[in-house]
N, C-alpha and C positions, 0 to 999 in steps of 0.2 A: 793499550788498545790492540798490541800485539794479536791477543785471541778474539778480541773484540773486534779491533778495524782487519781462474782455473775458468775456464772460459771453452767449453765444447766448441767444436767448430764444425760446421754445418753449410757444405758448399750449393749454391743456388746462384742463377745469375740474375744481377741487375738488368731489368729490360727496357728497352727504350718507350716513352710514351708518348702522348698528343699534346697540342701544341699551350699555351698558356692564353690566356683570353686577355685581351689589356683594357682597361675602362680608365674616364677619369673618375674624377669626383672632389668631395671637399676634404679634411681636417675641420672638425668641428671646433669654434674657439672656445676658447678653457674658462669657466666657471671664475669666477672672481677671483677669492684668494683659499688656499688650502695652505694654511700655516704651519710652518717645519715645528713641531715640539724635540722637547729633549727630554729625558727620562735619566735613569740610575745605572743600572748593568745591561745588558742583555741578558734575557733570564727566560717556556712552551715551547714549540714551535710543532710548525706543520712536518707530518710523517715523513714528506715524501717530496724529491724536489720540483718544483712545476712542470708544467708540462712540457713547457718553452726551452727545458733546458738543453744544451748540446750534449750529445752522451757521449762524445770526445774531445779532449782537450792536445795539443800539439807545444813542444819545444823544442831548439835547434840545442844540440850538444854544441862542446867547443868547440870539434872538431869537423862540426857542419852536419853533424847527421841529424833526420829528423826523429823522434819519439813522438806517439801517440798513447797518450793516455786513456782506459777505456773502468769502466764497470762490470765485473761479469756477473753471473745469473748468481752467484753464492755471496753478492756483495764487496768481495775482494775489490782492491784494486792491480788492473794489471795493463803492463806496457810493452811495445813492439817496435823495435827499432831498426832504421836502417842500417844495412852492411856495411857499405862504405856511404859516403855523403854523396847526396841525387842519384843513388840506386833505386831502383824498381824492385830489386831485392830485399824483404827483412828478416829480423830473427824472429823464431818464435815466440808467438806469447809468454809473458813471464810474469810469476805470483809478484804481488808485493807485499799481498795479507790486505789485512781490514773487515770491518763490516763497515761500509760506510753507507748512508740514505739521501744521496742522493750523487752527481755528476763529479768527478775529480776536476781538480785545476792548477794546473803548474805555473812554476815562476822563477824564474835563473839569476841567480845570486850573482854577487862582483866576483866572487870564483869561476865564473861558470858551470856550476853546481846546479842540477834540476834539482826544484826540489816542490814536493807534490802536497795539494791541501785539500780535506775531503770532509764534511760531513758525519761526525760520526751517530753511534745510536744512542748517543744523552746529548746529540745534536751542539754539541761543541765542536770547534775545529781542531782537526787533528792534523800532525805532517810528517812529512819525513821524507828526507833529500841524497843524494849518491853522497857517497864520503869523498869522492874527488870527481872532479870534472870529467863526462866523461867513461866514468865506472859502469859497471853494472854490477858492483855491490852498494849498498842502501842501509841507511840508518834503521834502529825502531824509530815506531811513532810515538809522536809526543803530543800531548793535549795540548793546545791553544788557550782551550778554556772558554767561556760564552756559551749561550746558549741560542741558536741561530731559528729564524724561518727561512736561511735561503742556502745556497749554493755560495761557497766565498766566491769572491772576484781578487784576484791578485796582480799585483804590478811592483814594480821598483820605483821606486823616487830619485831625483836627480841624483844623489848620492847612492847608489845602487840599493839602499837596505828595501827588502822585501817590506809588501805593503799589503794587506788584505782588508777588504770590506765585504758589509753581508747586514744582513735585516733582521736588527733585532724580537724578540716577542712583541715590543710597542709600537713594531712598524716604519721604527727609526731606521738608519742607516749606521752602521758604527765602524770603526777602523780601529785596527793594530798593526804594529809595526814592527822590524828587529832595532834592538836600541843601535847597533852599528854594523856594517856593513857585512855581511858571511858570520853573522853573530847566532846564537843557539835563545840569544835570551832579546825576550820579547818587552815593548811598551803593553800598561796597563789597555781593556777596549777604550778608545774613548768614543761618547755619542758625538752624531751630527748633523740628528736631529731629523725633522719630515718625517713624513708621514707616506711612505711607498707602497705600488703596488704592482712592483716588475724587481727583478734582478737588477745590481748597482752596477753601472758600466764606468767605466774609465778611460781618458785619454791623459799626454799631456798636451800642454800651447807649446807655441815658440819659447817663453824664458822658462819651459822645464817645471811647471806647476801641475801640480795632478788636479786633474777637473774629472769631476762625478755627473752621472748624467741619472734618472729616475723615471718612471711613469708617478704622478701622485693619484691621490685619492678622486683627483676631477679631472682622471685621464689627461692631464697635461704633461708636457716635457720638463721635468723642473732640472738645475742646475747649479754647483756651487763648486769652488776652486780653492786651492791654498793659497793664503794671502801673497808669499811668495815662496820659489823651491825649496823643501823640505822643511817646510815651515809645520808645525802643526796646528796653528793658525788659518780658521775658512773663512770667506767671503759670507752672507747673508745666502740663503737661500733662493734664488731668484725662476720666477717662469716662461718657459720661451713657448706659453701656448697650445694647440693640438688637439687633438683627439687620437690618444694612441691604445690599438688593442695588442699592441706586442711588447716588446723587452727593446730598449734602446742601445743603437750600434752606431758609436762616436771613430771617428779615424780623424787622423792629419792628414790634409789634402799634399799636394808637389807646393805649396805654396806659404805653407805652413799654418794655415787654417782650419781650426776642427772643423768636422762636417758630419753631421749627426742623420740614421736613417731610421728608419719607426713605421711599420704598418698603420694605415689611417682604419678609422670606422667605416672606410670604402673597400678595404682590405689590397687595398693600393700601398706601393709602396713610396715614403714621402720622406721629404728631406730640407733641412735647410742648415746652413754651416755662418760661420764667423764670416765680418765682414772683410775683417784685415787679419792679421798675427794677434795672436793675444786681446782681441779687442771683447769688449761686453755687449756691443752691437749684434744683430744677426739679420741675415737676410728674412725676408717672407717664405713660408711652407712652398717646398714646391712640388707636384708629383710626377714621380718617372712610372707610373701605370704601373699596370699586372694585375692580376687577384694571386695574393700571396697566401701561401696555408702555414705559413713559416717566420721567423724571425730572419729579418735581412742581416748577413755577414757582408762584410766589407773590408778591404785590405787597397794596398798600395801597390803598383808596380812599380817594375827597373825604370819605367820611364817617368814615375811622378806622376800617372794616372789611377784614377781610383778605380775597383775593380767589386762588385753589389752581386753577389750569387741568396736566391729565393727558390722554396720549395712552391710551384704552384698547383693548381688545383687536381691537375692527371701527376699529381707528387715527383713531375719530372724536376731534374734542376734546370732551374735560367738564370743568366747572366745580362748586367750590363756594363760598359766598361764608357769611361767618359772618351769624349773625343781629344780631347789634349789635357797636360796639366792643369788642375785649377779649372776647366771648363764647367759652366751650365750647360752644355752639350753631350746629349749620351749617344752611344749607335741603340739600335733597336735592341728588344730583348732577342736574346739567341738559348734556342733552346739544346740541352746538353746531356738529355735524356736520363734513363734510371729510374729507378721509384723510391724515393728514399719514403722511411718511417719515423725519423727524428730531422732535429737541428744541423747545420750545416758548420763546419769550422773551415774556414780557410786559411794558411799558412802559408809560407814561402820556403820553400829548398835553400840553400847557399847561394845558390848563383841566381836567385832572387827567380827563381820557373814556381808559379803557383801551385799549388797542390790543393786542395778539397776532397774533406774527408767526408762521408754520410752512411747513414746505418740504411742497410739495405732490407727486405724485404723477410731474410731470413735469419734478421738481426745481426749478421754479419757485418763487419766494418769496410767500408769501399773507397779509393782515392782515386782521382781523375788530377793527371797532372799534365801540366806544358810541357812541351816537346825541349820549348826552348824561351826565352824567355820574350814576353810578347806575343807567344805565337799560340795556334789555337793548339786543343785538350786532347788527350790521347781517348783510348777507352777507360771506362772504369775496371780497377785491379783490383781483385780481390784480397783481403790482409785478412779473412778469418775471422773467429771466435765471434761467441754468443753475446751479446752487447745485454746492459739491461738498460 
């Protein structure tokens, strides 16, 4: 994919906007049952990746710097890294090659090796990772194989080995894996069945199981887990209700409970999380307001609180942040200004200071980071180059 899978830069500034309007409203409840099927291979797909997607993906090197992975206008993928770690400072953009169709996605090996997954133009996953942790020299790309409608999604497994899922032609959900840890060579796809209609999200629980999160075909949250760590072995597909018109964003709370967030058909943004550690119980929908034009990102802080940045309606960012670990308690939304034109990524520096990345107005990539950790956001810095 070498010739198969440069980024102008184009300086304008982010400007600050008006205020975000909050409403309640419902979560419609979900249609009876919409049944997980299972199919053959992954084998069509759509051109181009949704709309929803974030058009930067983020990883800590080992030695604490951060990477941002971006798409440029010629399809390439390319990446810009910090100088030293929690610098303001980065390098210039740098090719990695590709033609890929749709958003990059990284995922850091037991080496601590980034290594990047993209989309290619016979819509199979391609990748390719630094030769040592760390590096800024990079392997060719290698096919994966598949044939995808989505954007992979990648994580590790308890056992470090890399893990990618993505939608196959039949709407299913399918995963591959490396057969061992910092390994070059891959498990067969297997399916897992359902019937999707959003990008696959991923958390783990407390005992270390990767749980999959979905919109299905009747706008519900659907949900299914590995029986246990690294197991390839899933749970039954199960529904936790809704009415969702965005892409689903699962985190561990301070408490060690996932906590799922999903724009409703109020375009509110709504949430409900596990009742305990690991449990298959769930709280009732609950909404924390807005009119959101975006997919809610969501992350942890130093202190075990959770931390919900949204694009709203005058395309500024806002924020909510809970009031303690594990609370139903949020402070208001705080508005953080900007005008973003895409999805939102949020990420953590080393010393655990948030950072948020968003494509600005001139398709330029923009970060707005902590001062220090807990405290509020600086201005947004500009890092360059033509996003596509």
């Amino acid at each position: 994919m070498e010739g198969a899978l440069a980024t102008r830069r184009v300086r304008s500034a982010i400007v600050a906007a008006t205020a975000l309007t909050l409403l309640g409203g419902g979560l419609v409840s979900a249609p009876a049952q919409a049944a997980p099927i299972a199919e053959a291979t992954p084998a069509t797909a759509r051109s181009a990746s949704p709309a929803g997607t974030p058009s930067v993906d983020t990883a800590l090197n080992r030695d604490g710097r951060l990477s941002a992975f971006v798409r440029g206008t010629n399809d390439a993928v390319y990446v810009k890294t910090q100088i030293k770690r929690g610098s303001s400072s980065w390098t210039n953009w740098v090719s990695l090659g590709g033609v890929i169709t749709g958003a990059p996605r990284v995922g850091v090996d037991e080496a601590r090796r980034i290594q990047v997954f993209a989309r290619g133009t016979d819509n199979a996953i391609w990748t390719k990772r630094q030769t040592s942790a760390n590096s800024s020299s990079w392997t060719s790309w290698t096919s994966l194989g598949g044939v995808l409608n989505s954007d992979p999604t990648v994580t590790a497994d308890q056992g470090r080995r890399l893990t990618v899922f993505g939608e196959g032609t039949d709407g299913a959900v399918w995963t591959k894996r490396q057969k061992d840890r910092n390994s070059s060579s891959w498990t067969s796809w297997q399916s897992l069945g359902g019937k999707i209609t959003s990008e696959t999200s991923v958390s783990f629980d407390k005992d270390q199981r990767l749980t999959i999160f979905a919109r299905g075909t009747d706008n519900a949250l659907w949900t299914r887990r590995q029986s246990y760590a690294n197991s390839g072995n899933w749970t039954p597909w199960k529904s936790l209700g809704g009415g969702l018109t965005s892409d689903t964003t699962p985190v561990v709370d301070g408490k060690g409970r996932i906590q799922v967030f999903v724009k409703g058909t109020d375009n509110a943004l709504w949430t409900r999380r596990q009742m305990s550690p690991n449990s298959g119980n769930w709280t009732n929908w609950a909404s924390l307001g807005g009119v959101l034009t975006s997919n809610p990102s969501a992350i942890i802080n130093k202190s075990g609180k959770l931390q919900v940045f949204v694009r709203g309606t005058d395309n500024a960012l806002y924020t909510r942040v809970q009031h303690n670990s594990g609370s139903a308690g949020w402070t208001d939304w705080s508005n953080q200004g900007g005008v973003l034109t895409n999805e939102i990524e949020a990420s953590a520096n080393h010393d655990w200071r948030i950072a948020v990345f968003v494509r600005g107005t001139d398709n330029a990539l923009y970060a707005k980071s902590q001062w220090a950790p807990g405290s509020p956001y600086g201005s947004f810095a500009y890092l360059g180059g033509t996003l596509k």
